[in-house]
ZAKEFI-46306 format. One record per atom (N, C-alpha, C, O, CB): residue number from 1; residue in one letter; x negated, y negated, z; chain. Coordinates in steps of 0.2 Angstrom, whole numbers, plus 2048, in hexadecimal, padded with zeros to 3 digits. Atoms other than C-alpha are relative to their C-alpha. Glycine has a CB too. Layout:
<nodes>
NODE    k  r   xx   yy   zz  c
NODE  NUM  A    X    Y    Z  A
...
</nodes>
This chain:
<nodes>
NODE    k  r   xx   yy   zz  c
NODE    1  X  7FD  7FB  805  A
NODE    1  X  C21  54B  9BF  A
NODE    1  X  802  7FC  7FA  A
NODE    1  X  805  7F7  7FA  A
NODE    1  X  805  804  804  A
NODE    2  X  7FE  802  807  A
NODE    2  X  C24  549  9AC  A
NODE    2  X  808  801  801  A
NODE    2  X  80A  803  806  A
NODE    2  X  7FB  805  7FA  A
NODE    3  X  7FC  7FF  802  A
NODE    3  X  C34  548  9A5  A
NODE    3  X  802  808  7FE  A
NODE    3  X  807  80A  800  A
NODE    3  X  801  7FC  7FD  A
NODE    4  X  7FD  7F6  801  A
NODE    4  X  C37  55C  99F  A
NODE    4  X  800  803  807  A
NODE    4  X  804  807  808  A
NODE    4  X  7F9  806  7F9  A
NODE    5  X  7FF  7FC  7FB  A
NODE    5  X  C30  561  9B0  A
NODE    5  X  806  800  807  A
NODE    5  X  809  804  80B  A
NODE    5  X  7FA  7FF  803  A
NODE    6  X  7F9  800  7FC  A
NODE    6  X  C3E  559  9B9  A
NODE    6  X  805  803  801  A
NODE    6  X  808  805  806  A
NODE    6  X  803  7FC  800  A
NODE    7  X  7FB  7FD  806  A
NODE    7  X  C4A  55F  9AB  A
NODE    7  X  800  808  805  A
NODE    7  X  804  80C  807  A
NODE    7  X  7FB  800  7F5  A
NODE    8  X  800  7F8  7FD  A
NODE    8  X  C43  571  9B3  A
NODE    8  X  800  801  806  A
NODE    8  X  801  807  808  A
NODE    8  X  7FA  803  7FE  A
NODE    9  X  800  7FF  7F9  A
NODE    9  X  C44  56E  9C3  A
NODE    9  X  806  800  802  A
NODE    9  X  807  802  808  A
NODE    9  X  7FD  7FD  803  A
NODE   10  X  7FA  801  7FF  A
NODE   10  X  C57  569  9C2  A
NODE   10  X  802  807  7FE  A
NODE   10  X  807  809  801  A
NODE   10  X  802  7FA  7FC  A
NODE   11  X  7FE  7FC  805  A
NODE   11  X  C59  577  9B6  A
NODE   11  X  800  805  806  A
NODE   11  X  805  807  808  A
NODE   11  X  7FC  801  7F8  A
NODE   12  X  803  7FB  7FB  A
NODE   12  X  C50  584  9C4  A
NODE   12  X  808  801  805  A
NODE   12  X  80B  806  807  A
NODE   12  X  7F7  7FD  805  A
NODE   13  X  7FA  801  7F8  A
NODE   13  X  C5D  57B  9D3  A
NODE   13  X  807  803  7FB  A
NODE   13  X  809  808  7FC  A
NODE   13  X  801  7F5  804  A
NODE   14  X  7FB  7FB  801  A
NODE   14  X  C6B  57E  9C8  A
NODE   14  X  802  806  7FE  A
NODE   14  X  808  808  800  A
NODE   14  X  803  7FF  7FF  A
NODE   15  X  801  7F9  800  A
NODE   15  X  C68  58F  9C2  A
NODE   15  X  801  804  808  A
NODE   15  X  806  808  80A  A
NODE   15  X  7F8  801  7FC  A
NODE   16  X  7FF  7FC  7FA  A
NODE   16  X  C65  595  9D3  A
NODE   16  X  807  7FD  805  A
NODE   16  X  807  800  80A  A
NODE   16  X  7F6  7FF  805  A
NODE   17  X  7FB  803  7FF  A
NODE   17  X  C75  58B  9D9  A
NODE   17  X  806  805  7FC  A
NODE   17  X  809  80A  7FF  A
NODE   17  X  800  7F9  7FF  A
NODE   18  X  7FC  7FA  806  A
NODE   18  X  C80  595  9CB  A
NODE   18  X  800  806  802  A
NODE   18  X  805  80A  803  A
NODE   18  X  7FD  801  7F9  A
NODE   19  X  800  7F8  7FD  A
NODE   19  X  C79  5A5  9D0  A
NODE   19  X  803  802  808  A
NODE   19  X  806  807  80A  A
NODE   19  X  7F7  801  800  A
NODE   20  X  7FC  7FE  7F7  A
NODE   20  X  C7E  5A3  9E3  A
NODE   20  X  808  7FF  7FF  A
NODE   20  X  80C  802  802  A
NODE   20  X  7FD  7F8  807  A
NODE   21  X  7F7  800  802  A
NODE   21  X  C91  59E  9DC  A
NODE   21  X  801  806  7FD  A
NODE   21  X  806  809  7FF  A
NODE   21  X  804  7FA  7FA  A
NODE   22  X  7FF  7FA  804  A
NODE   22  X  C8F  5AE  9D0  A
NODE   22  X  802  805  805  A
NODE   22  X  808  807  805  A
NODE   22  X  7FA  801  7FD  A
NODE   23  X  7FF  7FC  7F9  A
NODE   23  X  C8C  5BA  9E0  A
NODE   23  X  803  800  804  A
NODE   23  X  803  805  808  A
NODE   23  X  7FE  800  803  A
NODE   24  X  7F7  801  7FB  A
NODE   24  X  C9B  5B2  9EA  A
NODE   24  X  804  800  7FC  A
NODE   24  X  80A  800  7FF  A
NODE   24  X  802  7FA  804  A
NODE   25  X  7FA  7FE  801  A
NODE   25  X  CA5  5B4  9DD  A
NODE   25  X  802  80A  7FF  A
NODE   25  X  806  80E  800  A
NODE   25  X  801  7FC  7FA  A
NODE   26  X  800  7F7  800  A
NODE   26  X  CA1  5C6  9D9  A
NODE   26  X  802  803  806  A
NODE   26  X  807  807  806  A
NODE   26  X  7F8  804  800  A
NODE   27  X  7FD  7FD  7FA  A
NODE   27  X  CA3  5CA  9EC  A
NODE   27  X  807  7FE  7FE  A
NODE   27  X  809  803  7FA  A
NODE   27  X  7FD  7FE  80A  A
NODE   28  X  7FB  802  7FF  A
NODE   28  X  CB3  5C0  9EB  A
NODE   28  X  805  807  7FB  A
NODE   28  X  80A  80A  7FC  A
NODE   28  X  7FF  7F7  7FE  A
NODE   29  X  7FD  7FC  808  A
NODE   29  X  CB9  5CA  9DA  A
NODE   29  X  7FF  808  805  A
NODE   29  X  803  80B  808  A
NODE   29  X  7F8  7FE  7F4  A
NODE   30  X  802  7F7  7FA  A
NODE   30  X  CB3  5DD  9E5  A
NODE   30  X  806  7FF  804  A
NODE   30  X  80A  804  804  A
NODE   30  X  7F7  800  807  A
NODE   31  X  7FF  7FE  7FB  A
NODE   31  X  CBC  5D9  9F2  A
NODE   31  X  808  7FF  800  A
NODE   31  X  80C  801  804  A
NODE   31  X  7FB  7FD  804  A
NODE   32  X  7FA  801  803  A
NODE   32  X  CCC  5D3  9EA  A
NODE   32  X  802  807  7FD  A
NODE   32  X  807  809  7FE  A
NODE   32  X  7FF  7FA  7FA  A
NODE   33  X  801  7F8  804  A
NODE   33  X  CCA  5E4  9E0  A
NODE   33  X  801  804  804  A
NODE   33  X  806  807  802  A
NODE   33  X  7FB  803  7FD  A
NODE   34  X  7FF  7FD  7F9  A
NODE   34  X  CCA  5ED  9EF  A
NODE   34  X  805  7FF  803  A
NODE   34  X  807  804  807  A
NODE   34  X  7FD  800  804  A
NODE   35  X  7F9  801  7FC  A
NODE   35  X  CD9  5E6  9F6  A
NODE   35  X  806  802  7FD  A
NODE   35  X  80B  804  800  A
NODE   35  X  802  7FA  802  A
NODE   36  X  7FB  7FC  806  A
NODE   36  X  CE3  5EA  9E5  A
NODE   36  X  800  806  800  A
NODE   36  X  805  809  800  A
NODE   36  X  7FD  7FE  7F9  A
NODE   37  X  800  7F8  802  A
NODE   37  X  CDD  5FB  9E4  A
NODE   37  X  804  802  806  A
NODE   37  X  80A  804  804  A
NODE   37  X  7F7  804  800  A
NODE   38  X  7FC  7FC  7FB  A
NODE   38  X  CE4  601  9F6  A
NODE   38  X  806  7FE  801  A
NODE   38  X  807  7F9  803  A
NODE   38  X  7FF  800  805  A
NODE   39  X  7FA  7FF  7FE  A
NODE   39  X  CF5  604  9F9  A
NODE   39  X  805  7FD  804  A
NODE   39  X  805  7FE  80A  A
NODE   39  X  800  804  802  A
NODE   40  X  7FF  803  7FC  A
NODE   40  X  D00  5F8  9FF  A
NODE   40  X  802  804  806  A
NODE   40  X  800  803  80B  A
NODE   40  X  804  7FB  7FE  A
NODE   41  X  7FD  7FF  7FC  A
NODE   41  X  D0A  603  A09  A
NODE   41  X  7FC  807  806  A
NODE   41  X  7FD  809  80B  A
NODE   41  X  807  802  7FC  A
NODE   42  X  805  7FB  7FD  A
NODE   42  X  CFD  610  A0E  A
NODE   42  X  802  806  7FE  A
NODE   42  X  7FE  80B  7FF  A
NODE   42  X  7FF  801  808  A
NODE   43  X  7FC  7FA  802  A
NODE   43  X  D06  61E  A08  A
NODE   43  X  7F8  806  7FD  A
NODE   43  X  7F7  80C  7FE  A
NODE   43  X  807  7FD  7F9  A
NODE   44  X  807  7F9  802  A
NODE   44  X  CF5  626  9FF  A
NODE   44  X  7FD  802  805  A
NODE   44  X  7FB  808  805  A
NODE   44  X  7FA  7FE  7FD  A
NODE   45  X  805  7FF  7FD  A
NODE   45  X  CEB  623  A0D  A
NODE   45  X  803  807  806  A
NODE   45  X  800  80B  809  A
NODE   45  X  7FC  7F7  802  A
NODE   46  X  7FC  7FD  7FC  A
NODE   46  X  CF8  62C  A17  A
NODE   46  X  804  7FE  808  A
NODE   46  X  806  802  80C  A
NODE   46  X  7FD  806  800  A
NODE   47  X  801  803  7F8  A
NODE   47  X  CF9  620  A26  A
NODE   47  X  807  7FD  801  A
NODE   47  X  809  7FC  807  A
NODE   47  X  7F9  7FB  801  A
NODE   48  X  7F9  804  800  A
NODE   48  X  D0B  618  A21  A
NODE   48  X  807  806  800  A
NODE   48  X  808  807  7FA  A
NODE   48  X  800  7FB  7F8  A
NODE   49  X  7F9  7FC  800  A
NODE   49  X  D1B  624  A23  A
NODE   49  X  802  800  7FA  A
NODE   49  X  802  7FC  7F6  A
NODE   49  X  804  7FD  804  A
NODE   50  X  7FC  7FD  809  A
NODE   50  X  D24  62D  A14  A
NODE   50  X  808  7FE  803  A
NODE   50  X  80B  801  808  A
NODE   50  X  7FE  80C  7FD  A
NODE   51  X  7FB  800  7FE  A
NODE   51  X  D35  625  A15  A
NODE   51  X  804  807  7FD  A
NODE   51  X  802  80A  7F8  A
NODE   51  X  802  7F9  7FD  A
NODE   52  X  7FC  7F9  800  A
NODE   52  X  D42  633  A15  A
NODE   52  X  803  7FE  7F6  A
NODE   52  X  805  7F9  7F5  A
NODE   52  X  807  7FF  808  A
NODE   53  X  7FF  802  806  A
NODE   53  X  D46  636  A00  A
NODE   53  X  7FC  7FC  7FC  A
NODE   53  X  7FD  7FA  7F6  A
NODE   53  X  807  7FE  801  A
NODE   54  X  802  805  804  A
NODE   54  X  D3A  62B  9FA  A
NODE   54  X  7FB  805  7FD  A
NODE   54  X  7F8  809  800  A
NODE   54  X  7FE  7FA  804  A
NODE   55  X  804  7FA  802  A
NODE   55  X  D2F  635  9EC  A
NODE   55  X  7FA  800  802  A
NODE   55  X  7F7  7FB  804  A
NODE   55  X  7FF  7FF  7FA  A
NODE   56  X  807  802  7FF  A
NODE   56  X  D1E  639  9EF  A
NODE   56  X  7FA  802  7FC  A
NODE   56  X  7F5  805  7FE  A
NODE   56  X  7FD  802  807  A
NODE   57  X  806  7FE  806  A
NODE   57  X  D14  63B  9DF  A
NODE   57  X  7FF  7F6  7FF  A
NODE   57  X  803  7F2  7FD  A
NODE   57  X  806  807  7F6  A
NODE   58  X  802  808  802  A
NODE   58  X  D0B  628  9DD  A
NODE   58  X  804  7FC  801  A
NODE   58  X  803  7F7  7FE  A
NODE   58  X  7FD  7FF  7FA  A
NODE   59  X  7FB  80A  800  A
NODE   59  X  D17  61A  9E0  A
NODE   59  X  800  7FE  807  A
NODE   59  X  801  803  80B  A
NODE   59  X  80B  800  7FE  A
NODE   60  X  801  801  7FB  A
NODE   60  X  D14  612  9ED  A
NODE   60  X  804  7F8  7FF  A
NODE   60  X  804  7F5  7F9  A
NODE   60  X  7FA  802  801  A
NODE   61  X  7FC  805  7FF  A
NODE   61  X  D1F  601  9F3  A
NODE   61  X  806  803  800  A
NODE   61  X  80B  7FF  801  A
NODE   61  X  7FE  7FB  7FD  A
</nodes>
């Protein structure tokens, strides 16, 4: 193999290396986002008890 084809074959491996970190981080970044988005306390989901006096228009913690 010439010199540029090497060049392209290195280029190919780490392209397709990059792209496989890309797609674990995306899951990683989803799935982080999804743990932000829901409620610590459950209170939306309705599965956590309404402390007695505590408001119930969005606040949750």
């Amino acid at each position: 193999m010439s010199n540029s084809e090497n060049r392209r074959v290195a280029i190919t491996q780490e392209m397709t290396e990059l792209q496989s970190e890309v797609d674990d981080l995306r899951k990683l970044v989803n799935t982080l986002l999804t743990i932000i988005m829901e409620e610590a306390d459950g209170v939306q989901s309705g599965s956590a008890p309404v402390h007695a006096g505590a408001p119930r228009a969005g606040i949750s913690m």
